[in-house]
C-alpha positions in Angstrom: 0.0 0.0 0.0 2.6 2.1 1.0 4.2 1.9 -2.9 0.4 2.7 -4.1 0.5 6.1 -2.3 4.2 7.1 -2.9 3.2 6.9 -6.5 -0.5 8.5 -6.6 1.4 11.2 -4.0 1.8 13.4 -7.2 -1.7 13.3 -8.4 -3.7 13.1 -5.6 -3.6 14.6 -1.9 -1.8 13.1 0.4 -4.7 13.3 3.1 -7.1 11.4 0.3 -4.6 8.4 0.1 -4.8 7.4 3.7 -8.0 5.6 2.8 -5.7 3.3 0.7 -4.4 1.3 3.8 -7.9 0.6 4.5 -7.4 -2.5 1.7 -4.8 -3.6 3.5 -6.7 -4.0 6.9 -9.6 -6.3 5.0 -7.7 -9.1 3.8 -6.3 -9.5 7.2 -9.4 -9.4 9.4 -11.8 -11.7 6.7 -8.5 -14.0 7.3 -7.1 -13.7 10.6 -9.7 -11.9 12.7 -10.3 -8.2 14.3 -7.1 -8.7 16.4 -4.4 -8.6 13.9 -6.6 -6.4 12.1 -6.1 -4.1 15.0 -2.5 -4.5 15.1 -2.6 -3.9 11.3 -4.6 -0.7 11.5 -2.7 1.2 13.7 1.1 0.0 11.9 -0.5 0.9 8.5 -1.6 4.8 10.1 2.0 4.7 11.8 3.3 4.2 8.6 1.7 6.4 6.8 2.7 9.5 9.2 6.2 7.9 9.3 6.5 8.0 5.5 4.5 10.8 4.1 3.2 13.3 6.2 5.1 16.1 7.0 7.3 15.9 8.6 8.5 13.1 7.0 10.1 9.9 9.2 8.7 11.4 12.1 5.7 10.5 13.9 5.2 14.7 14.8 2.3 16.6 12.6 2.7 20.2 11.7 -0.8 20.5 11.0 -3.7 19.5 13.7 -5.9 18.3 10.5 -3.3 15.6 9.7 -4.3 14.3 13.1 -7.5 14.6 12.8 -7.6 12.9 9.5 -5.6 10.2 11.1 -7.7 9.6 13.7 -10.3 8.9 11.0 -8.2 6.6 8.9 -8.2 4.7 12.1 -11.6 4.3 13.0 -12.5 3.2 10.0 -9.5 0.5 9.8 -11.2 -0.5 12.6 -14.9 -0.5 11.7 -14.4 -2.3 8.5 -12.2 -5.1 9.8 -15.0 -5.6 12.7 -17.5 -5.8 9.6 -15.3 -8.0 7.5 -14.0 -10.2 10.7 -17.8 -10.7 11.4 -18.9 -11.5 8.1 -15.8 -14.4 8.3 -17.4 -15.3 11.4 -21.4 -15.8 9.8 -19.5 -17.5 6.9 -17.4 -20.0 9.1 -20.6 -20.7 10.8 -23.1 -20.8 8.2 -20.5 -23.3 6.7 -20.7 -25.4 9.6 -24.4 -25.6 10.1 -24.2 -26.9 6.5 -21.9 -29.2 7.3 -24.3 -30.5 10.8 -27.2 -30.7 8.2 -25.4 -32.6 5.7 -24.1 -34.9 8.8 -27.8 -35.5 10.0 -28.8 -35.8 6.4 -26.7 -38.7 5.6 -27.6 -39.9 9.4 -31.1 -40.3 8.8 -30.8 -42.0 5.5 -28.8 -45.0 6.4 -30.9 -45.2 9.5 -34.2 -45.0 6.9 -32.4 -47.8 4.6 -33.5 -50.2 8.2 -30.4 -51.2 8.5 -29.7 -52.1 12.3 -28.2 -49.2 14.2 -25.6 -51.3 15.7 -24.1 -51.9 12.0 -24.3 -48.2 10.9 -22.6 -46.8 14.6 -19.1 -46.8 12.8 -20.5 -44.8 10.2 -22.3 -42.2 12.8 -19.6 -42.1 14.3 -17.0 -40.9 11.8 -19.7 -38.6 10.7 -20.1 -37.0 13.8 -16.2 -36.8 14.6 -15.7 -34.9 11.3 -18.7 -32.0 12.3 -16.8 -32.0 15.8 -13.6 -31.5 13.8 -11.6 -34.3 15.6 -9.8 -37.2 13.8 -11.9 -40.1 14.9 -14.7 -41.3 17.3 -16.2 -44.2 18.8 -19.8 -44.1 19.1 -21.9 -46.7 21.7 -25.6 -46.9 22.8 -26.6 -45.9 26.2 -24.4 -44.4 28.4 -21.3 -46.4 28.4 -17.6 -45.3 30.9 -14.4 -44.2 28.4 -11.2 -46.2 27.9 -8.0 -44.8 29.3 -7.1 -41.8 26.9 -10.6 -41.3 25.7 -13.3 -38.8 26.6 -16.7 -39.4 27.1 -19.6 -36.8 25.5 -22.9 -37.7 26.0 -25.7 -38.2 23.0 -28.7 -37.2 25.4 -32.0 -36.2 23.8 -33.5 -34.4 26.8 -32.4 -36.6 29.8 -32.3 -39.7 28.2 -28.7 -40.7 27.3 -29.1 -42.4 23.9 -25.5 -42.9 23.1 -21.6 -42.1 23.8 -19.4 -40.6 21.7 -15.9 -41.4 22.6 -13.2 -38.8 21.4 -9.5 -38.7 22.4 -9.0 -36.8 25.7 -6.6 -34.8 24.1 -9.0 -33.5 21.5 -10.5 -29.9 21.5 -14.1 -29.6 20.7 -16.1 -26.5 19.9 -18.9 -26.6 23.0 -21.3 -24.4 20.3 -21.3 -27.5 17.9 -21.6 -30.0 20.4 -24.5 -28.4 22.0 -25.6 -28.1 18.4 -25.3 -31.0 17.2 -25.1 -34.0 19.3 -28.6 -33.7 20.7 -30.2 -33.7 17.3 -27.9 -36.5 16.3 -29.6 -38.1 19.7 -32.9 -37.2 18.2 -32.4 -39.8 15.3 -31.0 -42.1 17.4 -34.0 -42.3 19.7 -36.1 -42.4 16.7 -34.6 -45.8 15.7 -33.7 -47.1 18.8 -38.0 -46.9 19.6 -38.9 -47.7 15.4 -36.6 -50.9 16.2 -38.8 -51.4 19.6 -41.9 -51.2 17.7 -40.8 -53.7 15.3 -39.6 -56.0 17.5 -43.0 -55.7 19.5 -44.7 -55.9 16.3 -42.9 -59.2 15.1 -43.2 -60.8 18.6 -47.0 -60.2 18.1 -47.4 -61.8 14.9 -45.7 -64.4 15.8 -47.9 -64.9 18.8 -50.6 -64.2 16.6 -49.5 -66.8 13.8 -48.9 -69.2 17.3 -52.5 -68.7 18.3 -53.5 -69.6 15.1 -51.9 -72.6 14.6 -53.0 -73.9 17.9 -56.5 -73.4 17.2 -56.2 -74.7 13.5 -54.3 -78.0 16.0 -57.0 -78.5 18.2 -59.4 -78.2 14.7 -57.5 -80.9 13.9 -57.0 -82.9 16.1 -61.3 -82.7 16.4 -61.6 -84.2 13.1 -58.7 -85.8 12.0 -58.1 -87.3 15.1 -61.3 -87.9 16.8 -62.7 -89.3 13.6 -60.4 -92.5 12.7 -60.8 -93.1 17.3 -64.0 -93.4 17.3 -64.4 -95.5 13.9 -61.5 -97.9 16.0 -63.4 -97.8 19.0 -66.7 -98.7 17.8 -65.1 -101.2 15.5 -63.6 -102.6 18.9 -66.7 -102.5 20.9 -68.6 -104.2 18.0 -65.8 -107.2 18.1 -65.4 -107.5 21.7 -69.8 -107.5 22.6 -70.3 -110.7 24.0 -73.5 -110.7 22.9 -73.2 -109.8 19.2 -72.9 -112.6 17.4 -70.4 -111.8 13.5 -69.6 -113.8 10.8 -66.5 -114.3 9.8 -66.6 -111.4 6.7 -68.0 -109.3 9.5 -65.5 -109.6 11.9 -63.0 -109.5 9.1 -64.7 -106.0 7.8 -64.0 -104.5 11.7 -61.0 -105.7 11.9 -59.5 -103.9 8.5 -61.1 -101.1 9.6 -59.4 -100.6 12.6 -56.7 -101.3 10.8 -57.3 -98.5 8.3 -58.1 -96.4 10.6 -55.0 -96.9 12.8 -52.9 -96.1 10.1 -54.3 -93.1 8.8 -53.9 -91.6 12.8 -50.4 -92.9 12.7 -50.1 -90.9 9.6 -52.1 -87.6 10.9 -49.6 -88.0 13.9 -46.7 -88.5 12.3 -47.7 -85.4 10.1 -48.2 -83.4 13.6 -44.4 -84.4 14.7 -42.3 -83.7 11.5 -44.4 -80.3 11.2 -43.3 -79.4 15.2 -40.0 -80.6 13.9 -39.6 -78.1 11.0 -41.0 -74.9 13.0 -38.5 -75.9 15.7 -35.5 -76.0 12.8 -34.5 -79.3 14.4 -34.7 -81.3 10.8 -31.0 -81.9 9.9 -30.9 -84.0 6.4 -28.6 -86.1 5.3 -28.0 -85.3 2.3 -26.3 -87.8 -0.5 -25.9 -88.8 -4.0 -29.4 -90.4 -6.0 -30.6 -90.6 -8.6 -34.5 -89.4 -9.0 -35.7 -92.8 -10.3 -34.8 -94.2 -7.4 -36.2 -91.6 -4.9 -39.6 -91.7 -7.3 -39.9 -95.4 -6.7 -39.7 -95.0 -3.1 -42.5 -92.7 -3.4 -44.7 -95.1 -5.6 -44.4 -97.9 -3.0 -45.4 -95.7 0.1 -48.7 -94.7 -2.2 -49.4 -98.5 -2.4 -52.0 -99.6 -4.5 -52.5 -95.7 -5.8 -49.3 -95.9 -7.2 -50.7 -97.2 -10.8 -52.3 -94.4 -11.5 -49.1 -92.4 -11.5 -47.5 -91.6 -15.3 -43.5 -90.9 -14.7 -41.5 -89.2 -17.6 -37.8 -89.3 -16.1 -35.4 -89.8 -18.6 -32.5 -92.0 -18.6 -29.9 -89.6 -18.7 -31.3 -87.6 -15.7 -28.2 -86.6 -13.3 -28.4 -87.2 -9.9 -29.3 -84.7 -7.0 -27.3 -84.6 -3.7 -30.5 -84.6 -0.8 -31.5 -87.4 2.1 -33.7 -89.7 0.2 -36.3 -90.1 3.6 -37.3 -86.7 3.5 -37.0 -86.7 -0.7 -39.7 -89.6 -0.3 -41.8 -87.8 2.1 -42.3 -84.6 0.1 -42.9 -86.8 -3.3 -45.0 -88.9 -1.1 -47.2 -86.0 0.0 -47.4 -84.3 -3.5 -48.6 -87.1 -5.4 -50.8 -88.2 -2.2 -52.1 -84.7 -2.7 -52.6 -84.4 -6.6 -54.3 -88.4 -6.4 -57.2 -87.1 -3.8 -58.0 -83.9 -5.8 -57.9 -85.7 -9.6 -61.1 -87.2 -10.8 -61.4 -90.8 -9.8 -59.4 -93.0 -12.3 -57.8 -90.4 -13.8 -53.8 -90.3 -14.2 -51.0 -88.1 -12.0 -48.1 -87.1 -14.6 -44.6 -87.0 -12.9 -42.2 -85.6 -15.2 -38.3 -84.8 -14.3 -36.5 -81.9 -15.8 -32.8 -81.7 -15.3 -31.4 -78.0 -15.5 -27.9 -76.1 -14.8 -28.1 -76.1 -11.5 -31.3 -78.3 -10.3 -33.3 -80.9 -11.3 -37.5 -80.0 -11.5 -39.6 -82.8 -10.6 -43.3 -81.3 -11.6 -46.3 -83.2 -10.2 -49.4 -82.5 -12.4 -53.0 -83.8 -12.2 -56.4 -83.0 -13.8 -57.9 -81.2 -11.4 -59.6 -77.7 -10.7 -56.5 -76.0 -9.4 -56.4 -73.1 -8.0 -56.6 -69.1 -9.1 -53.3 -67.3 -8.5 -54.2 -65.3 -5.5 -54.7 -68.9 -3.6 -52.0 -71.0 -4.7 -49.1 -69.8 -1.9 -52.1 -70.6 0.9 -51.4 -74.3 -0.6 -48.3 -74.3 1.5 -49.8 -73.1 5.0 -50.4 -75.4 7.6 -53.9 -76.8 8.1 -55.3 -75.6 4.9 -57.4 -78.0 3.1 -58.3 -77.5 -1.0 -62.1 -77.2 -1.7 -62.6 -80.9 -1.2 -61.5 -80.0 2.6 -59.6 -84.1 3.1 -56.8 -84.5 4.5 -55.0 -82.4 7.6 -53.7 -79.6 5.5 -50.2 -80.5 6.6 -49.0 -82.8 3.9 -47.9 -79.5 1.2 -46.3 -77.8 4.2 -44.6 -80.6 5.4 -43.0 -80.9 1.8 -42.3 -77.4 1.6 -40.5 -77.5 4.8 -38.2 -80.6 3.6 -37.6 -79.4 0.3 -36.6 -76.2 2.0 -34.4 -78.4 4.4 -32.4 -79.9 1.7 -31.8 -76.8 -0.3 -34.6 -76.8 -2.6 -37.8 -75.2 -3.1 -41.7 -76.1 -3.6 -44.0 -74.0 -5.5 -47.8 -74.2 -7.5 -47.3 -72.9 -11.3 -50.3 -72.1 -13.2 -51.6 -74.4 -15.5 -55.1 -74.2 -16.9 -54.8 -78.0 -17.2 -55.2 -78.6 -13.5 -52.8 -78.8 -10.5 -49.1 -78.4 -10.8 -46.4 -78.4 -8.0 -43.1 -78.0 -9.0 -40.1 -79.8 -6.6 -36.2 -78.2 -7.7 -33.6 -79.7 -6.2 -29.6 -78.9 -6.8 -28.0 -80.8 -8.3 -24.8 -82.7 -6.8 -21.8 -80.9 -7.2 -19.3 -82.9 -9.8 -16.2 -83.0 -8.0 -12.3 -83.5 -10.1 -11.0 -86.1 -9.7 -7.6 -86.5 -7.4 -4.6 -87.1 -9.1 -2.4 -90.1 -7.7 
């Protein structure tokens, strides 16, 4: 500045140029503050007196305006670096309050992608050390005691400690922006912390509802599909054992394959009862090897009996083999021809038809019945629900679903205006190379 005025000094009054070191005053308060802008104003007036008013390299005046006009000079150095240091200041923290928003911003979306909170604290808490302007935090729910060498801040919405922010001790935080920031930060928190409450409440109560239901859709059946097939054995075995009914032979023949009939089918319904408890529980463990469908299918076909003939298989010869535990395999073939036989027309045939893919083999069970419209077909697969007929327990398609599941495969219903049509995938066994000697 000083160069500016010795070279306007011919042109302009010297008085006028004092203004000049104003110029040099801003840069150093929007920079540094109104301190050195202080120090500044009063060197640059020094300065100029020094170097250019008379008389010259000495801080006397001849004339009482030069003082006067000094004294201006300064007062203004002074007001605009207040101004300018001020307006630093509203920038600084404007820039800052972006910065919190931006923070709580990205806070509140990972915590509304329902991700669990205790995943997403690392990222909170990097987050929250860069608004604080320290090089790292820790962040813990509740109120938790520091590690040697850390420092403890509290993330309390109201009086409820939500969470702990651990910074070094050594670390200098701006009060302002904690006071600022971490409650809202606390605010979020609490928000999921409850939302996470809520939806644990809310799961517990479905699955007490869900509970509830399937004990009363149990005791339904164990009214009918139990008490039924007792009371036929129990009056089959009064009949037998009345002293003074007299049978013939075909009679007593007649009772006695009923209560055989019926004995089986509540050995069945029982049976049914235990492998479903077994699935819920998650205690089925398979054990799962190498076959080949034709021979799973034909363990199917001799657990249906005399049904089996109606059955029409289409498994090809070069069919790979599937890696599963053939028992449960059985079952779930077992239960979906069982299930496409009782809602066919009588005499009519059940196709089973294998298709080998990439990855899994398809085994689709179809039959010429009614099926079922789209909106119904995944209700198939839920215990205790009976097609229109209403026979059987309703447990043998969940049952199936449940083994399939077990053994890494799947069970759905496909539409198919023809009738019913289940589809069974199961991988395929994994071809292993052969070790070198």
């Amino acid at each position: 500045m000083s160069g500016a005025v010795a070279l306007l000094k011919p042109h302009v009054p010297v008085l006028s140029l004092g203004a000049l070191y104003v110029l040099a005053v801003l840069p150093v308060a929007i920079v540094w503050g109104t301190a050195l802008a202080a120090v500044v104003s009063v060197a640059s007036m020094l300065t100029f007196n020094w170097l250019f008013l008379p008389p010259a390299h000495s801080f006397h005046l001849r004339e009482s305006q030069n003082w006067l006009a000094l004294a201006v000079y300064l007062v203004i150095a002074f007001v605009v670096s207040a101004l300018a240091a001020r307006a630093r200041v509203r920038r600084e923290d404007a820039e800052q309050r972006r910065i919190e928003a931006h923070a709580l911003a990205e806070a509140a979306l990972d915590l509304l992608r329902g991700r669990r909170l205790e995943d997403e604290l690392g990222r909170l808490a990097a987050l929250t050390a860069g608004v604080l302007g320290v090089e790292q935090g820790r962040l813990a729910l509740g109120e938790q005691p520091p590690q040697p060498g850390e420092r403890a801040l509290h993330v309390a919405a109201g009086l409820r400690c939500v969470a702990t922010l651990f910074v070094d001790e050594e670390a200098a935080v701006d009060d302002a922006v904690r006071r600022r920031f971490l409650p809202s930060l606390a605010a979020l928190l609490a928000v999921d912390v409850e939302r996470s409450r809520l939806q644990g409440e809310a799961l517990e109560a479905e699955a007490l509802r869900r509970s509830d239901a399937i004990k009363t859709a149990l005791l339904r059946a164990v009214s009918h599909d139990l008490r039924s097939p007792l009371t036929a054995i129990l009056a089959s075995a009064d009949a037998l054992a009345s002293p003074g009914l007299t049978l013939a032979a075909e009679d007593r023949l007649g009772l006695v394959e009923t209560i055989r009939g019926e004995a089986t089918r509540l050995d069945r319904v029982v049976e049914q009862l235990l492998d479903l408890s077994r699935l819920e529980a998650g205690a089925v463990e398979p054990h799962r090897e190498l076959w080949h469908v034709d021979e799973l299918v034909g363990q199917a076909l001799v657990g249906l009996g005399a049904e089996a003939r109606r059955v029409w298989l289409e498994i090809g010869s070069e069919t790979p083999p599937v890696e599963a535990d053939a028992a449960q395999v059985e079952r779930v073939l077992v239960n979906l021809l069982e299930n496409a036989l009782r809602y066919s027309p009588a005499g009519s045939r059940v196709l089973l038809r294998a298709e080998p893919g990439a990855t899994e083999l398809r085994i689709h069970v179809v039959d010429s019945g009614s099926g079922l419209p789209d909106e119904q077909r995944e209700a198939l697969f839920q215990p205790f629900r009976r097609g229109t007929a209403g026979h059987g327990s309703g447990l043998g398609l969940a049952i199936a679903r449940g083994f399939a599941e077990a053994n890494g495969g799947r069970l759905w219903a496909q539409d198919d205006p023809a009738g019913g049509h289940l589809v069974l995938s199961l991988p395929l066994a994994v071809r292993r190379a052969p070790v070198s000697a």
